[in-house]
Structure formats: structure tokens, C-alpha cells
C-alpha positions as CSV (number, residue, x, y, z in Angstrom):
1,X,100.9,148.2,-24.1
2,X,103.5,150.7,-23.5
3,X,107.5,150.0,-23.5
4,X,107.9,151.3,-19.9
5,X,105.1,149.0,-18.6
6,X,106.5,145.7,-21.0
7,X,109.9,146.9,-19.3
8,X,108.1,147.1,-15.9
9,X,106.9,143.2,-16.0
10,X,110.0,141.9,-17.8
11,X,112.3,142.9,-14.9
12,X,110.0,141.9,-12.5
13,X,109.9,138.4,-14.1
14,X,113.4,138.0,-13.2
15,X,114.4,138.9,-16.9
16,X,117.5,140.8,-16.7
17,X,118.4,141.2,-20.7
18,X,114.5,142.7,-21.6
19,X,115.1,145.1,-18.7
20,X,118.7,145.9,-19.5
21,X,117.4,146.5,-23.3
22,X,114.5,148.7,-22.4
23,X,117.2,150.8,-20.4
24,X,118.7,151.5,-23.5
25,X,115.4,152.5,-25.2
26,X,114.2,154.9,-22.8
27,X,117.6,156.9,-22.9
28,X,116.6,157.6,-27.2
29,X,112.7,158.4,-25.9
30,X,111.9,161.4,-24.3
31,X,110.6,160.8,-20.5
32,X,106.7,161.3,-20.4
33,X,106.1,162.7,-17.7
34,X,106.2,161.5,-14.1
35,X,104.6,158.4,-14.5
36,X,107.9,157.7,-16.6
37,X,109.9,158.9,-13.8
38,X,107.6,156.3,-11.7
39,X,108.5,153.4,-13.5
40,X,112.2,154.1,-14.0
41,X,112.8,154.5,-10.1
42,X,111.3,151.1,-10.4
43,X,113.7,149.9,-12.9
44,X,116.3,151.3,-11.2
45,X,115.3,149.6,-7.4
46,X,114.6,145.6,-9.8
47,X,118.1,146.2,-11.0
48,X,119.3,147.2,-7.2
49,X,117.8,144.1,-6.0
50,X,119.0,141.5,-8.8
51,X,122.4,142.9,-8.6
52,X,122.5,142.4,-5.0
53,X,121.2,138.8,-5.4
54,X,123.8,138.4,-8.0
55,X,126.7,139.5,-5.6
56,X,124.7,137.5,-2.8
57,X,124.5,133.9,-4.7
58,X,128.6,134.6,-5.6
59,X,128.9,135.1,-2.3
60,X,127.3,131.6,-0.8
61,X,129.1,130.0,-3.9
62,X,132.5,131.1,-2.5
63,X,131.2,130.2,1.0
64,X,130.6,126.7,-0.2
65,X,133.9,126.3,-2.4
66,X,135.8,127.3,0.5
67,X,133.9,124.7,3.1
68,X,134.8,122.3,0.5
69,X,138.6,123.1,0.5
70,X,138.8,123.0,3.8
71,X,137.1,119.5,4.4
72,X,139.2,118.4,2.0
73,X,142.8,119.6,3.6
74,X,141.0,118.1,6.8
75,X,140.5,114.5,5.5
76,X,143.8,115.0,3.2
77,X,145.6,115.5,6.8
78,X,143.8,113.2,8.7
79,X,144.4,110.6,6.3
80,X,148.4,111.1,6.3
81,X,148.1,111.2,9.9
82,X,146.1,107.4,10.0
83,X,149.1,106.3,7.9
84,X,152.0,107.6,10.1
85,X,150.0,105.9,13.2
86,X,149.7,102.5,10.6
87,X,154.0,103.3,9.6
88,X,155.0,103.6,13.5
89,X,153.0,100.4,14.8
90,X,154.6,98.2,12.0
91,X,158.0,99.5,12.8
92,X,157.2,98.8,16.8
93,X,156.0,95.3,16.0
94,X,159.0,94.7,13.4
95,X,161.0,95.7,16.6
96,X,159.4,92.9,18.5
97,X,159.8,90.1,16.2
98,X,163.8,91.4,16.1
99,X,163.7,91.1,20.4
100,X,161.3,87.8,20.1
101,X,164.1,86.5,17.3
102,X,166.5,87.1,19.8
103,X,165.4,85.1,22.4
104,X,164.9,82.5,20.2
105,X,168.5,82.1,19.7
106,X,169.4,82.6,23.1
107,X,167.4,79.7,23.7
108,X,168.5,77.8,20.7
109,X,172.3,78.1,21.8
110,X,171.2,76.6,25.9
111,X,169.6,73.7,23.9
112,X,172.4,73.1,21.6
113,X,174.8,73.7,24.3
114,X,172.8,71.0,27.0
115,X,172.4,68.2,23.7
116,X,176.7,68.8,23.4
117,X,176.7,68.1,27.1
118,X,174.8,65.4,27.4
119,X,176.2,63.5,24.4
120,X,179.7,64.2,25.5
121,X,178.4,62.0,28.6
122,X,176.5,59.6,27.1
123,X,180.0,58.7,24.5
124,X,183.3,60.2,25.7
125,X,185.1,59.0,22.8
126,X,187.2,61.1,20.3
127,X,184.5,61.8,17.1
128,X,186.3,61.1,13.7
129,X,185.3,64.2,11.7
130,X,184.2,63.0,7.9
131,X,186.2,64.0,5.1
132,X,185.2,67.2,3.9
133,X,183.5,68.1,6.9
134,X,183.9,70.9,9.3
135,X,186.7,70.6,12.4
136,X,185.0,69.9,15.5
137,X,185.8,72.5,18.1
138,X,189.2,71.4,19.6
139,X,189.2,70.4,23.2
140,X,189.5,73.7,25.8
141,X,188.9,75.7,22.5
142,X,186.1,78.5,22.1
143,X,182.9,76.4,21.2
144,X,180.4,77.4,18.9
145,X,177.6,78.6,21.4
146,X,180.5,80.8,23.1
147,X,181.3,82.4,20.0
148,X,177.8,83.1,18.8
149,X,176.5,84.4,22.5
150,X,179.9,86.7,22.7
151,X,178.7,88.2,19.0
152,X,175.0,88.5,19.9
153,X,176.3,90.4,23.2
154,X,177.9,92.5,21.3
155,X,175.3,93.4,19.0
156,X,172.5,93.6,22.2
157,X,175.0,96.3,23.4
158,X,175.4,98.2,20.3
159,X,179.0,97.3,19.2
160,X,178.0,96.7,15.8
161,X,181.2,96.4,14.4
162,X,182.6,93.7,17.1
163,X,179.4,92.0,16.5
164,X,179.8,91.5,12.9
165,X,183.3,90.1,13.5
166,X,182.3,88.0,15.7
167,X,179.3,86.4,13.8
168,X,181.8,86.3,10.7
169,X,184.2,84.5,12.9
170,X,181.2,82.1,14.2
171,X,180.6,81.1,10.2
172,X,183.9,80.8,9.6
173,X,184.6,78.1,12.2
174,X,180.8,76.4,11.8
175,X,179.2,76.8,8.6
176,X,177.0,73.6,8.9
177,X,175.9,74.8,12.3
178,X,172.3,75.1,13.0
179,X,173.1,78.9,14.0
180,X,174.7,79.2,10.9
181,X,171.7,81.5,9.3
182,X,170.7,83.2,12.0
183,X,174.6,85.2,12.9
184,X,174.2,85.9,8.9
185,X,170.9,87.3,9.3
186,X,172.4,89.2,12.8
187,X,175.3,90.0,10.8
188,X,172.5,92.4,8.3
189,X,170.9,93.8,11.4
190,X,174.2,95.2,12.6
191,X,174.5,96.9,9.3
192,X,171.1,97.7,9.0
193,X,171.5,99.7,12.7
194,X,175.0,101.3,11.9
195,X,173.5,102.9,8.8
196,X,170.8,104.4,11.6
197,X,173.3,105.5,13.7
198,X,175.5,107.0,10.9
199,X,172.3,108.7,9.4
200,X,172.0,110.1,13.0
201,X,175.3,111.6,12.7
202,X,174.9,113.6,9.7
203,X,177.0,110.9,7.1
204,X,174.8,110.2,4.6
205,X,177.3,108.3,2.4
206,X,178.3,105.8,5.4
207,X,174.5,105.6,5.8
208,X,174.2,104.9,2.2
209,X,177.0,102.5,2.3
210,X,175.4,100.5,5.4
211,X,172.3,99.9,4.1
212,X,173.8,98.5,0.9
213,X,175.9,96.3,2.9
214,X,173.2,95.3,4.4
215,X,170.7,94.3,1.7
216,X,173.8,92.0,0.7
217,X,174.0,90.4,4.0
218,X,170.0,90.0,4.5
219,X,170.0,88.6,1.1
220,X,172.6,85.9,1.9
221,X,170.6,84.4,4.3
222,X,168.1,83.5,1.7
223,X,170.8,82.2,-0.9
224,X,172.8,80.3,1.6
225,X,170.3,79.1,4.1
226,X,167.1,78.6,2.0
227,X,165.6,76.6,4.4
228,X,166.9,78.8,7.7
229,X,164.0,79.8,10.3
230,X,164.9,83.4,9.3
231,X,164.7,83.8,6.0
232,X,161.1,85.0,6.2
233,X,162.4,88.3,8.5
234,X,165.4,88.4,6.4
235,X,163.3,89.1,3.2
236,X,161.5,91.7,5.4
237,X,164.4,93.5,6.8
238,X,165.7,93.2,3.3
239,X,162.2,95.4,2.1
240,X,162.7,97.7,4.8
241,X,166.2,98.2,3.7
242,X,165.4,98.8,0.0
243,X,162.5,101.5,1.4
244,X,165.4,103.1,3.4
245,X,167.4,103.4,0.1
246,X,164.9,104.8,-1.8
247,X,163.9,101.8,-4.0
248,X,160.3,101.2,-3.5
249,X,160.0,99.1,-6.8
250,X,162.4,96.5,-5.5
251,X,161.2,96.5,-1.9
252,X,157.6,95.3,-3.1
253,X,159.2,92.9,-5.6
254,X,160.6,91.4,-2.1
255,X,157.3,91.6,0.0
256,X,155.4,89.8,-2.8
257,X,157.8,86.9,-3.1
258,X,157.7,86.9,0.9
259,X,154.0,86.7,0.8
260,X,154.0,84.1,-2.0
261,X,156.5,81.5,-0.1
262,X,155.9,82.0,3.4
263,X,152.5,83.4,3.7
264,X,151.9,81.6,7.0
265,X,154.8,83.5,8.3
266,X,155.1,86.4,11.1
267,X,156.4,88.8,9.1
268,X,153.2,88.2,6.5
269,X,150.8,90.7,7.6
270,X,153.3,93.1,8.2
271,X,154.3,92.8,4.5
272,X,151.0,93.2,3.4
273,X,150.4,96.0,5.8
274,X,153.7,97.8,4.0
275,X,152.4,96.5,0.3
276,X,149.0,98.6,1.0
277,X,151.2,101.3,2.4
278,X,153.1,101.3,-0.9
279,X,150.1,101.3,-3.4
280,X,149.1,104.5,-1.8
281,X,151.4,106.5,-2.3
């Protein structure tokens, strides 16, 4: 069998290297003729056609590579977009509990107000205070529900400073009271929305400062009033408030111990709903 027709069937096979090696013994062999001249058009339109399927597969290869990028920036994106949408509904339901905590006390303060009321007329004597115990409210003075309402006014309006003076004030005068751990907690939400308001503005630093303040007052509420109705929010608020100062480590320290204490609690699944948050990123 000759070389050209050996050459012939190899690059017909598919065999690019026999062909390619045949070229190069043809050009040290003298052409025979034009049945030579035949089979090297040949040659010459197999290795046309497997270098076009060569270019053709590299080609669909970068077709395919570049489908893949793209689904992949698409389900990257949609992803981050899912977990914005998840971010803004737990900030717009921690924004209810605050209004729904707020009404609480307002309520609270008419109950405690109408008990004061009706004990003053069921036994209009003078009360001996205990020793050691709080002053009761002095007769025409500001009463405790007075105080509190005027703070939580101010804070409902936005006069965060006269807000925290007043619920200082309120714990001053009434420690034991049964409000007691709820103007502390109010007292970290006023911090907690002047370091918005100063972030708003441009000041960093009294942002900065805010939000520290206000982890200290969020935290107090747990320390002081352990068994208060809100130290479950004030451990969330706190973790939010740790997030805002860039201290992720220590704002899932405080969603796990609010999840292992008060795991029947309102602020629970939003905790959870910020742990998972957290782990992803």
C-alpha cells in the first residue's frame, strides 16, 4: 500500500498526527504524478475541515463557559437580592415590636395610674415608707406615670436627648417601679436613633459614640432588670447595635444566648432569621 493512500485513510479516520506526519514525508518524496496531486488536494481539504471543527468545538466551548458565567452572576444577584428583601422585612417587623412595645407601656402607665387611684380611695391614709425604701411621690408632686409618659412623648416626637433625661429622671425618683426596665430599655432606643440621625448627618464619630452608648444602655436592662418584660428586645436591639458597629462575632454571641433563655419570645424568630443571615455571609 502506498504512503499517500495509508495517509489518505488515516486523515479520513479522524487521525490528525498520521496525517500531519505523512505531510512531512511527501515534502522529502518527489510528487508522482497527478494522482499525487489528487490525494494531496485531499489532504489538504481533511485538514480544512478538521481545523474548522477544531475552531468550531472551541467555539461552542466558549459559548457554554460564557452561559455558565452568566447564570451564575444571575443566581449570585438574585440571591443577594432575596437577602436584602429577608434584611428589610426583619427591620420592618423589629419596627413593629418597638410601636407594639410602646403601646404596651402606654397601657401599662393607665393601669398603674387607675390601681394608684383607686387605692388612694379605698385607704386615704398617709403610707409609712419602709426603711431603705424609695420616697413615695410627695403630695401635688410629679407622679411616676407623669414623668415616664412626658419622657416617652418626648422620645415618640424625636427629642432624643429630652427623652433620655427624662427616663433618667423617672429611675432616679422610682427605681423599684414596675416601669423601671422599660425607660432603661427606652433610654437605649433613644441612643440607638440619635446614632441614625447623626450617621444621617455625615458624623461618623457621634454615630460611633451613640451606638456604644447604647449597647451600654440595652445591656443594663438585662443586668439590672433580669426579670423585666423587655429584656428579650433589649438583647435584640443590643445585636442589632453590635451589627451596626461592625462586630458581627459579638452580635451572634447575643442572638444565641437570646435564643437559649427566651426562645418562646417575640424577638426569637427574628434572631434566628439574623443568625442564618450571619452564617452566610
Amino acid at each position: 500500500m502506498s504512503r499517500w493512500l495509508r495517509y489518505q485513510r488515516a486523515a479520513r479516520s479522524g487521525s490528525l498526527l498520521p496525517a500531519l506526519s505523512l505531510i512531512a514525508l511527501t515534502g522529502c518524496a518527489p510528487l508522482a504524478g497527478p494522482a499525487a496531486e489528487q490525494e494531496l488536494a485531499q489532504l489538504r481539504q481533511d485538514v480544512n475541515a478538521l481545523s474548522l471543527a477544531v475552531h468550531r468545538a472551541r467555539g461552542d466551548t466558549e459559548t457554554v463557559l460564557g452561559q455558565l458565567g452568566r447564570q451564575t452572576r444571575d443566581q449570585t444577584a438574585e440571591a443577594q437580592k432575596q437577602l436584602a428583601s429577608l434584611q428589610s422585612k426583619t427591620e420592618a417587623l423589629s419596627g413593629d415590636l418597638t410601636r407594639i412595645g410602646a403601646r404596651v407601656d402606654e397601657l401599662t402607665q393607665q393601669v398603674e395610674s387607675l390601681n394608684r387611684q383607686l387605692r388612694a380611695a379605698a385607704a386615704p391614709t398617709t403610707a409609712v415608707p419602709r426603711p431603705g425604701s424609695p420616697a413615695p411621690p410627695e403630695p401635688g408632686g410629679p407622679q411616676p406615670g407623669d414623668i415616664y409618659q412626658t419622657a416617652y412623648l418626648d422620645f415618640s416626637k424625636g427629642n432624643y436627648p429630652l427623652a433620655i433625661q427624662g427616663f433618667r429622671e423617672f429611675l432616679r425618683r422610682f427605681p423599684e417601679s414596675d416601669l423601671a426596665g422599660n425607660a432603661q430599655y427606652w433610654i437605649g432606643e433613644a441612643y440607638f436613633s440619635l446614632a441614625r440621625g447623626y450617621a444621617a448627618q455625615g458624623q461618623p464619630d457621634k454615630a460611633s459614640a451613640a451606638l456604644e452608648q447604647a449597647v451600654q444602655e440595652f445591656r443594663k436592662v438585662i443586668v439590672n432588670y433580669p426579670r423585666g418584660e423587655k429584656v428579650p428586645t433589649a438583647l435584640y436591639k443590643e445585636a442589632l447595635t453590635l451589627l451596626e458597629l461592625k462586630q458581627p462575632n459579638l452580635a451572634e454571641a447575643r442572638l444565641v444566648y437570646l435564643l437559649e433563655h427566651f426562645p418562646q419570645s417575640e424577638e426569637a424568630p427574628l434572631a434566628r432569621d439574623r443568625l442564618a443571615a450571619l452564617k452566610k455571609q
